[in-house]
N, C-alpha and C positions, 0 to 999 in steps of 0.2 A: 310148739314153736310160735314167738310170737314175733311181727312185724310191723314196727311202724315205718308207714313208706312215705316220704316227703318230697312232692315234687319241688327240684329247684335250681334255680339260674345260679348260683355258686355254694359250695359248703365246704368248710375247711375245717381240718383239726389240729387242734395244738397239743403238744404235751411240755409242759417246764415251760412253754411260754418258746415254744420252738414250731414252727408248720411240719407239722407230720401228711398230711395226707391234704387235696384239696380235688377239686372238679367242680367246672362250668357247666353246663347245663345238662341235667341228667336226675339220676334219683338218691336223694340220698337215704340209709336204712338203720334204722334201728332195731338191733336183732335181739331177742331173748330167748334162751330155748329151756324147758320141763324139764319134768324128771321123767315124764313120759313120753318124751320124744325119739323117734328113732332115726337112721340116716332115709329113710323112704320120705322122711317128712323135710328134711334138707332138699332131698332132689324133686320134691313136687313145686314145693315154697320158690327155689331157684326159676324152674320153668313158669310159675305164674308168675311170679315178680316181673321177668325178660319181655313176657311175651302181653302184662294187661293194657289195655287200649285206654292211656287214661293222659296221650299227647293230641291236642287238638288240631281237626284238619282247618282249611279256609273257610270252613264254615263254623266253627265253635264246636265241631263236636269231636266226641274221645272216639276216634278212629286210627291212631297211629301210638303203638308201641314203644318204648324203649328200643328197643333190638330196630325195629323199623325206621328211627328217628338214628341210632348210630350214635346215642347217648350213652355216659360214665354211670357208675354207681362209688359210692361212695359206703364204704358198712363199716358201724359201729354197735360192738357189745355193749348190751345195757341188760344184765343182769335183773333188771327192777322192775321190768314188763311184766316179772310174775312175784311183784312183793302182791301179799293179802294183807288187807286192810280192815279185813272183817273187827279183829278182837283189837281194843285196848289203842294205842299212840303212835305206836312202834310197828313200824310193818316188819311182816314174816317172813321169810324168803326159803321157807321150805321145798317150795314146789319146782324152784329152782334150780338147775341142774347143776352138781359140782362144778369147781374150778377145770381139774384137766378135762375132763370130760368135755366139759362147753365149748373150751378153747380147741380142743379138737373139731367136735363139732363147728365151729365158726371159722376156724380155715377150711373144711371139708366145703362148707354151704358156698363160701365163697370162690373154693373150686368148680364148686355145680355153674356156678353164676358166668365161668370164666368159658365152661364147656360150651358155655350156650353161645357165645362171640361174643361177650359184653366185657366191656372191661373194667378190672373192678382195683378201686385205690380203698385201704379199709386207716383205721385209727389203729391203736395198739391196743391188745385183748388185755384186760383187767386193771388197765392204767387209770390216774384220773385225768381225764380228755377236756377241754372243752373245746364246745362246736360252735362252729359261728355257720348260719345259713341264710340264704335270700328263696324264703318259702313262694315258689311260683304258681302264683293262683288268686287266696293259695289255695292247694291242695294237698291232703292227708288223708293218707287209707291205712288202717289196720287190717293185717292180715291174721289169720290163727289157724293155723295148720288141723285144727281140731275143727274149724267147720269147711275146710274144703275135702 
């Protein structure tokens, strides 16, 4: 499972040119998940995401949480986290985990996320989205369930 986590002061999504999903200051995610991802790696990925120290105190430093700040998340499927790019033009997305499966998976994680008292507004699972955000920093952290 992969994660790009983006801190930021707004993010919204559209689908048809409609406001599907939006939040003010909080995190927004871009979720990818494997083919060898299991639900153990949804419920760790959920508890680091809530709980990383990456909101800063009165002094500039990353000592306040998500969860401890009382911020949204905002989560978007993005299948493409795991294209390979190794061979040829055209990226591959084998590694990627089928459609039902993922979209399971990606209301499951976003359960985990809710478990945890965060509340979470997502985009719609396989649609085409776009996102409009105000990256606050900025800051950007990948996560991958494969190295924590």
């Amino acid at each position: 499972m992969r994660v790009v986590i983006q801190r930021v002061k707004k993010a919204e999504v559209f689908v048809n040119n409609r406001l599907i999903s939006s939040i003010d200051t909080g995190l927004l995610l871009f979720v990818g998940f494997s083919i060898d991802d299991s639900e153990e790696d949804l419920k760790k990925a959920a508890s680091k995401i809530v709980n990383l120290r990456i909101f800063e105190d009165n002094y500039g430093k990353f000592n306040f949480s998500l969860k401890d700040k009382g911020f949204k998340i905002l989560c978007v499927s993005q299948f493409t986290l795991y294209a390979d790019l190794k061979k040829g033009r055209r990226p591959s997305f084998e590694e990627s985990l089928e459609y039902e499966k993922a979209q399971i998976y990606f209301d499951t994680f976003c359960k985990y996320i809710e478990m945890e008292g965060v509340e979470v507004k997502r985009g719609i699972f396989g649609e085409k989205m776009l996102v409009y955000l105000e990256n606050w920093g900025p800051a950007t952290f990948i996560l991958d369930t494969q190295q924590i």
